[in-house]
C-alpha positions in Angstrom: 125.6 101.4 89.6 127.7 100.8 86.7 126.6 98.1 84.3 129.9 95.9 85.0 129.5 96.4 89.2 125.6 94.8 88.4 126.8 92.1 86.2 129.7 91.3 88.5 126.7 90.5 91.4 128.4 92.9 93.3 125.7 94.0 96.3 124.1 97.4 96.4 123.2 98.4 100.3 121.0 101.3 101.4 120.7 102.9 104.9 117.4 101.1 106.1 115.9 104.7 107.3 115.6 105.8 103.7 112.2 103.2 103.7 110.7 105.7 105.6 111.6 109.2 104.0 109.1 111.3 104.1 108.2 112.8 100.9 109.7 116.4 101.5 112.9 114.3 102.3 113.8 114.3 106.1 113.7 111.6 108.0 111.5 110.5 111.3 113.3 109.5 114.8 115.5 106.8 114.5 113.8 104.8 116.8 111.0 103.9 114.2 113.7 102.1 111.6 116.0 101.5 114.5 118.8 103.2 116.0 122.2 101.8 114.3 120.2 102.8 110.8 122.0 99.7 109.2 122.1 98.9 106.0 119.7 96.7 103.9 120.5 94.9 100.8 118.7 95.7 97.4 118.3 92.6 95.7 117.2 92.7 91.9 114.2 91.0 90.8 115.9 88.8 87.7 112.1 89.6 85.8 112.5 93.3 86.1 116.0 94.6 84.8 114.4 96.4 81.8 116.5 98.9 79.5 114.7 102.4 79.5 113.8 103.2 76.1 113.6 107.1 76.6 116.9 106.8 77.9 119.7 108.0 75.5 123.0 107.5 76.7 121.4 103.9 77.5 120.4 103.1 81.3 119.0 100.3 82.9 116.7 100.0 85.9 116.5 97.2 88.1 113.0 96.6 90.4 114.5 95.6 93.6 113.4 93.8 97.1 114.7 95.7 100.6 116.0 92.5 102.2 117.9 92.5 105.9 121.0 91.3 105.4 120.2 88.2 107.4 118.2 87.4 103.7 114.6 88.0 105.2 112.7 90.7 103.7 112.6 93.5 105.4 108.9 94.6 107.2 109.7 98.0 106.1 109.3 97.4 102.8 105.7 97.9 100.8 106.9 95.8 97.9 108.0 92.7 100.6 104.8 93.3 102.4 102.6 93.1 99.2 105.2 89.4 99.0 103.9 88.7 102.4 100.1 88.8 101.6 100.0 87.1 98.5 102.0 84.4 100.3 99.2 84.3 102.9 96.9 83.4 100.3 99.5 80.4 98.8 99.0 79.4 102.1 95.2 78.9 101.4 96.0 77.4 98.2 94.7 80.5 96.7 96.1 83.2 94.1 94.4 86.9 94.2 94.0 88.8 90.4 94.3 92.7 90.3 94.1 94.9 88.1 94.6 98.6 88.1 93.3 101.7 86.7 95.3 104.8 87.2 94.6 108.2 86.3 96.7 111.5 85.2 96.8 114.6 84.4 99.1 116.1 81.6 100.1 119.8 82.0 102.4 122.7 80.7 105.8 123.2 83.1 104.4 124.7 86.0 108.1 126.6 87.3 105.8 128.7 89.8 104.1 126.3 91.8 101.4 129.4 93.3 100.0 129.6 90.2 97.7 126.4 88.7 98.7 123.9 86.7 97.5 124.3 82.8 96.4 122.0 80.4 99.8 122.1 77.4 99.1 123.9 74.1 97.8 121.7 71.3 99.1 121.5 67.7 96.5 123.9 67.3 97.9 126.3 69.2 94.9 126.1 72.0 94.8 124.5 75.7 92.2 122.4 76.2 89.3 123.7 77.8 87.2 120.8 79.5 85.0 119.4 76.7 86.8 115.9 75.2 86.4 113.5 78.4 85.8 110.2 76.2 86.9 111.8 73.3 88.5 109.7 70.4 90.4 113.0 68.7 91.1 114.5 72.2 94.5 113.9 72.6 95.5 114.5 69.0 97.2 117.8 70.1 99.6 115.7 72.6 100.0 112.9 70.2 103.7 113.0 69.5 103.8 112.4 73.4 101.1 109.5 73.6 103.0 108.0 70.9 106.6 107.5 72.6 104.4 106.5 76.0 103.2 103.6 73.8 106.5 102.6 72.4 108.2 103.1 75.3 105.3 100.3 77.3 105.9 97.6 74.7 109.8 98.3 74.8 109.3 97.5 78.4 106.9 94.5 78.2 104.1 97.0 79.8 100.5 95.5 78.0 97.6 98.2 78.0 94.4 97.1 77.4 92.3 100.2 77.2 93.7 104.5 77.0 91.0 107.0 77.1 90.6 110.7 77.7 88.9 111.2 81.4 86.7 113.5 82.6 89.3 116.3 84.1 91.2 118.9 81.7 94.0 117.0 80.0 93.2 114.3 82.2 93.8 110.4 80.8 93.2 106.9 82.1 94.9 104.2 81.7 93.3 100.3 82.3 96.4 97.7 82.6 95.4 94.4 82.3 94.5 91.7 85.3 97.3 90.0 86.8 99.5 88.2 89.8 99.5 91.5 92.1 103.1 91.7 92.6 103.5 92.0 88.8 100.3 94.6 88.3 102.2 97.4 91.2 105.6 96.7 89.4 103.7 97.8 86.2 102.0 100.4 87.8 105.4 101.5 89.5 107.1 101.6 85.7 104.3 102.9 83.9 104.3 106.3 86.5 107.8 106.6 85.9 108.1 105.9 82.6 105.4 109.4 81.9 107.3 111.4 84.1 110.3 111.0 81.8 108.7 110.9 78.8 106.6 113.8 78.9 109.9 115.9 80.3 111.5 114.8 76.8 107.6 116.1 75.0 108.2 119.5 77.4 105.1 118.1 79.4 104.7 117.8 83.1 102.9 114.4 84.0 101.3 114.8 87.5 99.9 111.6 89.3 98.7 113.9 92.0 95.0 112.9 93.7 93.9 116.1 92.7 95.7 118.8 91.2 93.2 121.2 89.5 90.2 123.0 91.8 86.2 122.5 90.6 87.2 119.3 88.4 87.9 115.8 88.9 90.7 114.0 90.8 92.6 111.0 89.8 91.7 107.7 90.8 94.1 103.8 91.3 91.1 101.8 90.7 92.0 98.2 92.0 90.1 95.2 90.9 90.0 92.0 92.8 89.3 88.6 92.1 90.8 85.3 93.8 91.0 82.2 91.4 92.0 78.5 93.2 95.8 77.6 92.6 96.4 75.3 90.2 92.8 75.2 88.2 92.5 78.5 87.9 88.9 78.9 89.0 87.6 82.1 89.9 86.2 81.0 93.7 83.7 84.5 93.6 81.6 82.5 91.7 80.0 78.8 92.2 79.1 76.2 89.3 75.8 77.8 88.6 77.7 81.8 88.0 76.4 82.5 91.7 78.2 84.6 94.3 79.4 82.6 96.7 80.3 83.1 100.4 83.7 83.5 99.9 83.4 86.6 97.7 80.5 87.4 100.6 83.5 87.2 102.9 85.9 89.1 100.7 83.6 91.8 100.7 83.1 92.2 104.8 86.7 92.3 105.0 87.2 95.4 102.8 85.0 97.0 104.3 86.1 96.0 108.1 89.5 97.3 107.0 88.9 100.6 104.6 88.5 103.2 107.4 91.7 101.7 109.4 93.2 101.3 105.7 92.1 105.2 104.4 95.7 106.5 105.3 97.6 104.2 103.2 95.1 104.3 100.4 95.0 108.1 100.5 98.9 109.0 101.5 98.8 112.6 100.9 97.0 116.3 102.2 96.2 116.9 98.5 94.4 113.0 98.5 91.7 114.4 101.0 90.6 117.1 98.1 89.8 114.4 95.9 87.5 112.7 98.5 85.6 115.4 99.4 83.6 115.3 96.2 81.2 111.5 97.2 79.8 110.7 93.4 83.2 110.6 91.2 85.3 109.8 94.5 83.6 107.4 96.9 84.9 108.4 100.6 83.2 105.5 102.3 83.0 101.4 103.0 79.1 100.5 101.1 79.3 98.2 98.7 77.1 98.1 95.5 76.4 96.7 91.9 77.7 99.0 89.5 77.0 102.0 91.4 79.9 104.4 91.7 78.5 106.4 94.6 80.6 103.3 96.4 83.7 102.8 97.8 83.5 99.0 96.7 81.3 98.4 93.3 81.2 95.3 92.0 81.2 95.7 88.0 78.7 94.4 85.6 80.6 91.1 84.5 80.2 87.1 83.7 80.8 84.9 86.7 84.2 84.7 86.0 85.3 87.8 86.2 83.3 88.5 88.9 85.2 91.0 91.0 85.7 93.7 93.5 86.9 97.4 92.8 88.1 99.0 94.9 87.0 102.6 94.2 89.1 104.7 97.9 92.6 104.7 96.6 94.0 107.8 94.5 96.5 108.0 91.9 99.5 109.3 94.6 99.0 106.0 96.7 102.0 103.5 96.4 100.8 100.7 94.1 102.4 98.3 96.4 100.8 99.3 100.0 97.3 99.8 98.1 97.2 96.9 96.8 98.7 95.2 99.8 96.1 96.5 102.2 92.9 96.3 99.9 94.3 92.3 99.6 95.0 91.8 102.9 91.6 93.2 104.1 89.8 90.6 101.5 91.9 87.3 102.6 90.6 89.0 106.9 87.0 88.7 105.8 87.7 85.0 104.1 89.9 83.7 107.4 87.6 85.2 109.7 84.1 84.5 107.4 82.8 88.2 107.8 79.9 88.9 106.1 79.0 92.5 104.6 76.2 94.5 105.2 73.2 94.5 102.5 74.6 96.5 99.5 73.4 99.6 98.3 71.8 100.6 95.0 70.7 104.1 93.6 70.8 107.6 95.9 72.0 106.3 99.4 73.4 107.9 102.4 76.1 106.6 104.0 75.3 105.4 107.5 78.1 106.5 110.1 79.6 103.2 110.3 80.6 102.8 107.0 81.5 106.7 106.4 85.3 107.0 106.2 88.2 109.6 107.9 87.9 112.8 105.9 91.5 113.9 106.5 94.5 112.5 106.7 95.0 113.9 110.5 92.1 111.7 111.3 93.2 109.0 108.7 96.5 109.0 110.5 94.4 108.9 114.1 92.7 106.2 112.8 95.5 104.1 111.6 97.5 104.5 114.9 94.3 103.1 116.8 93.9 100.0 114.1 95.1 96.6 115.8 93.8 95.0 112.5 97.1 97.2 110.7 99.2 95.9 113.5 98.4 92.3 113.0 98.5 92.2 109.1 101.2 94.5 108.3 103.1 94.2 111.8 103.9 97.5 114.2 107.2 98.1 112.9 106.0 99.3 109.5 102.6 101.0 110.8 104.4 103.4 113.2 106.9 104.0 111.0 104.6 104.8 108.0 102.8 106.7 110.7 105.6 108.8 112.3 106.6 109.7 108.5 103.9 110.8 107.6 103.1 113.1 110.4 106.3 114.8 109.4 104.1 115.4 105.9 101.6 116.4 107.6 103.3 119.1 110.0 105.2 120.6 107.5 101.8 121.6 105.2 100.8 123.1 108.1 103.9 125.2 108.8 102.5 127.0 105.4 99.4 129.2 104.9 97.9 129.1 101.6 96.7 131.7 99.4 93.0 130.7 100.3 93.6 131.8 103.7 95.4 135.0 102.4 92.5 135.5 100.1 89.6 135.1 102.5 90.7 135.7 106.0 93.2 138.6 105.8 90.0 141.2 105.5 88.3 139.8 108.9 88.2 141.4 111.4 
């Protein structure tokens, strides 16, 4: 939209089936965002119209909310159903804290996509080879890039708290700092974008896949969770004396009641399955642990008041918006309905079959359709919609073969 057609108010509408394209970019049956495909309204969010610093000639971008045109949000939206769970906790007279830690891998163009990604020559001259996970010099050769990332986040009001090198070839992490959820997936949103266009001004291809690079380590969306009382603040994981209490007890059991209904909109994609497969740096399951990473919920070392629960399942193609919506919804079913967990785990474990987790997203997607809980939190609409878009995804990778199959199978006889 031009800058005088946004300042004059004037309304921007969107056919309401494009909520539901599917990532190749077709569209499911229009019975599942309904048969007219009217139009929704995109209303801007007055705290996210931010000028994009990479930008040149200048651009804005506006963060909006998929409303009906009635006014009420529309239930096919992720961002307006992360809006509806928080409001579920007002409704408590609670406020939920997240955090997020997203991962990413920074690569050389990759124009043929049957050949692997590779890590981008360094001032040096040399691609990485696997040896700087942690490193402080480790991303001197991209630093030209790193730089403008970090101008570009305080030009749009992004705070980082922590940026390291992570354990993959040219893989980073970045920690954002704890916040109101709505405004943590908005930052998370911005931040993604903001690397993809930055590093295609640095000749760099940013991928935010779950795992793009065979025999090394995916990429992770961390979310922490903490719930503090409206008003005072007070982080209610923890009682007067810095003890757990039964509401972070609660929190807890309803994780881990929703994580295998959950899995498919924590892990959205084929290539998020790849990542799971590998238990100790990627938890694929619903125990629950102090500071052990072998667990799909860990609670960090911490003081009582940031006591808190990460959330270790979702990967770094998941939409900040539906992850964090459906790791927070799960948490306030386990405080409304007072489930407890089972006993937490510590050390080498195996994970019993009812905590163990779908393994692909066929049985994710399965798994989802069977889930009243989805139904009831995030309402039917939406879950056969998400549902019937992503089996579209999921047909058309296997309309392909892959070279593995090429490789190994051809020769049988």
């Amino acid at each position: 939209m031009t800058a005088e057609g946004f300042l004059e108010g004037r309304r921007l509408q969107m056919a309401r089936g494009v909520l539901l394209q599917c990532i190749m970019g077709g569209y499911p049956e229009s019975r599942f965002y309904g048969s007219d495909d009217g139009d929704l309204a995109l209303v801007p969010d007055a705290a996210h119209i931010h000028r994009l610093p990479w930008s040149t000639p200048p651009r804005a971008l506006a963060i909006c909310d998929a409303d009906e045109l009635t006014g009420e949000s529309s239930r096919l939206s992720t961002r307006g159903q992360l809006k509806a769970v928080i409001a579920r906790y007002a409704a408590r007279g609670l406020a939920p804290v997240v955090a997020t830690e997203l991962e990413f891998f920074v690569f050389a163009p990759n124009t043929d996509p049957t050949q692997p990604f590779q890590p981008p020559l360094g001032l040096d001259g040399r691609r990485e080879v696997g040896f700087s996970a942690f490193s402080i010099s480790s991303n001197n050769g991209l630093r030209p890039f790193f730089n403008e990332v970090y101008e570009c986040m305080a030009a749009l009001g992004l705070p980082r708290d922590t940026f390291m090198h992570e354990m993959g070839v040219s893989q980073f992490e970045i920690n954002l700092l704890h916040g109101d959820p709505l405004l943590l997936a908005d930052q998370t949103f911005l931040f993604k974008h903001l690397l993809k266009e930055v590093a295609l001004k640095h000749g760099l291809t940013v991928v935010c896949m779950a795992k793009p690079l065979a025999k090394t380590a995916g990429s992770s969306m961390h979310i922490h969770q903490s719930v503090v009382e409206q008003g005072t603040g007070r982080n209610v994981f923890s009682n007067a004396a810095g003890q757990p209490t039964a509401t972070f007890r609660h929190f807890i059991g309803g994780q881990q009641a929703g994580m295998a209904d959950f899995t498919a909109l924590f892990a959205p994609n084929v290539n998020s399955y790849q990542r799971l497969c590998h238990p100790y740096a990627s938890p694929n399951n619903a125990c629950w642990s102090h500071d052990n990473r072998a667990a799909g919920l860990r609670i960090p070392a911490s003081s009582p008041v940031a006591r808190r629960v990460e959330n270790r399942l979702p990967g770094a193609d998941a939409n900040p918006y539906l992850a964090i919506a459906a790791s927070l919804a799960a948490g306030l079913h386990g405080i409304e309905n007072q489930l407890e967990p089972t006993p937490a785990i510590q050390g080498e474990f195996e994970v019993p079959e009812a905590l163990s987790l779908p393994c692909t997203l066929h049985a994710a997607l399965e798994r989802l359709k069977r889930s009243h809980l989805a139904k009831e939190l995030f309402g039917k609409e939406f879950i056969e919609g998400y549902i019937a878009s992503k089996t579209m995804e999921l047909t058309s990778f296997f309309d392909e073969i892959t070279p593995w199959e090429r490789r190994v199978l051809a020769a049988q006889a």
